[in-house]
Structure formats: C-alpha cells, structure tokens
C-alpha positions as CSV (number, residue, x, y, z in Angstrom):
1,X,-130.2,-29.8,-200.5
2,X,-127.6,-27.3,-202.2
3,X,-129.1,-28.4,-205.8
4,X,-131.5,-30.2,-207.4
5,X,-131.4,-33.9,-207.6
6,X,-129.5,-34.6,-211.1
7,X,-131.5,-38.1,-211.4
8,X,-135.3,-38.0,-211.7
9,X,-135.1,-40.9,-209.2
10,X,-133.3,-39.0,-206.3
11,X,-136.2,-36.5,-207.4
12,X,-138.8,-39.3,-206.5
13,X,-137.6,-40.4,-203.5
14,X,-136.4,-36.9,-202.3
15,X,-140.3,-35.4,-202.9
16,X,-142.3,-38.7,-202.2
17,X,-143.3,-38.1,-198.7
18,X,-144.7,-35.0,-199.5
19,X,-145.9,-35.0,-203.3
20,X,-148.3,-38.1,-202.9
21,X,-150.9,-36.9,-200.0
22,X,-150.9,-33.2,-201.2
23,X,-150.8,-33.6,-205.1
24,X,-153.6,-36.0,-204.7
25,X,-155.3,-33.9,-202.4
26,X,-155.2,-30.7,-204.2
27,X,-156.4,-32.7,-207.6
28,X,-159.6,-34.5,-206.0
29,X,-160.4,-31.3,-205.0
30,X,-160.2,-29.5,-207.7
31,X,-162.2,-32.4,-209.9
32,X,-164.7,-32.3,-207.2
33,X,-165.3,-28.6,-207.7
34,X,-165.3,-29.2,-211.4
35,X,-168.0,-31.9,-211.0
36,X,-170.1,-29.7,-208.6
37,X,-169.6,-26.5,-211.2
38,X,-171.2,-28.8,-213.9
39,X,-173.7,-30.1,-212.0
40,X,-175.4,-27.4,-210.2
41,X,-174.2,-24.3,-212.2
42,X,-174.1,-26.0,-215.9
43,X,-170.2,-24.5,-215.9
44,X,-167.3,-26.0,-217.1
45,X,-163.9,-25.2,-217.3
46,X,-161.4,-25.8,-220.7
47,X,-158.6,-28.5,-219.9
48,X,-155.8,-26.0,-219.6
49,X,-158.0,-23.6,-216.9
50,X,-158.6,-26.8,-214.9
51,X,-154.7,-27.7,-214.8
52,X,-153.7,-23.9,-213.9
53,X,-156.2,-24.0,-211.3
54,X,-154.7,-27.4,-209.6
55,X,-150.7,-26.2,-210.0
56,X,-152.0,-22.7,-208.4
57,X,-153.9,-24.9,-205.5
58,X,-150.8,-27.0,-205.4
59,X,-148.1,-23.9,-204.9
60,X,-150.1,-22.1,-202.3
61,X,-150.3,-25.3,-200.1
62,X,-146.4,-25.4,-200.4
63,X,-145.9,-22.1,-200.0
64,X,-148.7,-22.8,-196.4
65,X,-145.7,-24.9,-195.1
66,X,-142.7,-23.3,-193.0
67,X,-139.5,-23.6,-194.1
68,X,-137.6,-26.2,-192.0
69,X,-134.3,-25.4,-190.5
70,X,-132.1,-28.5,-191.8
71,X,-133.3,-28.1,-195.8
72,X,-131.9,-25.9,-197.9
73,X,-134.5,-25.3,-200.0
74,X,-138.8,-25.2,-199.4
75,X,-141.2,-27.3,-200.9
76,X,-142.1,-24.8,-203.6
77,X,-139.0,-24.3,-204.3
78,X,-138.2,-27.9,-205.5
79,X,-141.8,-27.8,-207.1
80,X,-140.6,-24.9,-209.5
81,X,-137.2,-27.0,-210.4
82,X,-139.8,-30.0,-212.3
83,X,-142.3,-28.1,-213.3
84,X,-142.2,-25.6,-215.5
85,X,-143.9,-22.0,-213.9
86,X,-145.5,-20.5,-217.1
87,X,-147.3,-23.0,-218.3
C-alpha cells in the first residue's frame, strides 16, 4: 500500500483481518480492568481516560508486530491514517 485506501470500504476490508481480534481484545481488557478497579479498589476512571487507555493498549500491540516485507506501510501506521492521534 503506497496510500491510504480513498473509500472507507477498501479501509474495511484492507484492516479487517487484523482490527477485529485485536481491537476486541484490547477493549475486553481494558473493561475488565475497569470492572476489577471498581470492584476491589472503589476506582473508577472518567469516559475519556478509559478511551486513551484502550487507543494506547491498541497502538503498542501494533507497534509489537514486525513490519512485513510485501506492505508498505505497518499496522500502526494505517491505525494513525483513521484515527485521529491527539484525541
């Protein structure tokens, strides 16, 4: 891949092998943690804290992965083109 993919479709397809198991990993995780930080510590984190914790869990894993020789581009690198890094 030389650029991103100009439809949100080609976007979809391109990332869906990888965006379903880890995503969904990263965010039953991190909503497990949250559960167990409530329950045993009487802690909870604000909405946004919760999300910036999940999108950092979610770039380390992609930055975990070696870059394969036939793509362009890594995994966190096509992460940063959809999501928006300072929010």
């Amino acid at each position: 891949i030389s650029s991103p993919p100009a439809h949100l479709q080609a976007a979809v397809l391109m990332s869906s092998q990888f965006q379903d198991p880890y995503s969904s990993q990263v965010i039953i995780y991190g909503l497990w943690r949250e559960r167990n930080a409530r329950i045993f510590r009487n802690v909870s984190l604000p909405p946004p804290a919760f999300f910036k914790l999940v999108d950092r869990s979610l770039r380390d894993r992609l930055l975990s992965f070696p870059r394969d020789s036939s793509q362009a581009h890594s995994l966190l690198e096509l992460y940063f083109w959809f999501v928006d890094p300072f929010s």
